[in-house]
N, C-alpha and C positions, 0 to 999 in steps of 0.2 A: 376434291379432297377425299381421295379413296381413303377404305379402313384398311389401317396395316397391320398385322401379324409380327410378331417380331418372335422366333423359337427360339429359345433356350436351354441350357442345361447346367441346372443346380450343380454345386458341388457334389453333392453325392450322386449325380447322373440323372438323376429326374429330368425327364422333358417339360416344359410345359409352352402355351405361349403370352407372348404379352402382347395385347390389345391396343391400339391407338386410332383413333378418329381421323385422323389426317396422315399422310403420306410422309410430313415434319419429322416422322420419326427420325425416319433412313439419314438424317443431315447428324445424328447419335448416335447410331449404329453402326457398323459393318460387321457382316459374314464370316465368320471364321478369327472372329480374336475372343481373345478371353481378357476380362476384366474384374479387378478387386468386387469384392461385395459392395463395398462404401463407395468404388465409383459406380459401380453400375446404377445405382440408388440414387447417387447424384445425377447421373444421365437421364433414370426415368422418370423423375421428379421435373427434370426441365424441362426432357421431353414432352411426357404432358400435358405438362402445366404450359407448353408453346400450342401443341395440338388445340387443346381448348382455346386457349385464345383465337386461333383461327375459325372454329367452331360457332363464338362470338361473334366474330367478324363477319361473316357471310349471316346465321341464321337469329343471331340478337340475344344468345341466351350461350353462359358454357356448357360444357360435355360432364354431364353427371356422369355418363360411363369412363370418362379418363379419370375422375376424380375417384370415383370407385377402383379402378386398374390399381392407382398411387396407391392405397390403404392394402392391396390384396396384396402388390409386391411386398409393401415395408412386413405385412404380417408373416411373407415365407422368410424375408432373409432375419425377422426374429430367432427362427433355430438354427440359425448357424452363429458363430464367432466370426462379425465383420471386421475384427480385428486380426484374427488371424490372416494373414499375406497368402499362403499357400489356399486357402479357399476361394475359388474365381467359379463367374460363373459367365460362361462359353456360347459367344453370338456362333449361332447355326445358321440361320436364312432369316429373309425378311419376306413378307409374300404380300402384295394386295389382294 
């Protein structure tokens, strides 16, 4: 259950990356697409909230760090309009 990396780039071009406990990510992700605000939010919420589960499963206890991850994303895509269509935000790589 490596930790995964997952890079991104905010609509306005910001890098940063997102965090996961488990390798589950990559089955939500791929490299080089771009996706709405509200999906990508919906992917890392299932994300996750899957990660932690397995985190569960082997160690008896969830990933306070992916439950953390969840809060930090929902707080960047607060300054954007996830309703605007033209604002995506752009799978880079995935790394362990």
């Amino acid at each position: 259950m490596p930790e995964t990396y997952v890079r991104i780039a905010w609509p306005n071009g910001q890098e940063t990356l997102v965090y996961s406990p488990s390798s589950i990510i990559r089955e939500y992700f791929q490299p080089a697409t771009e996706l709405s605000l509200v999906d990508f939010q919906a992917r890392c919420t299932q994300a996750l909230d899957h990660a932690s589960r397995r985190v569960q499963e082997v160690y008896g206890y969830e990933c306070s760090a992916s439950a953390a991850e969840k809060y930090r994303i929902d707080d960047a895509i607060k300054a954007f309009q996830p309703t605007d269509a033209n604002q995506t935000v752009k799978i880079l790589a995935i790394n362990s």
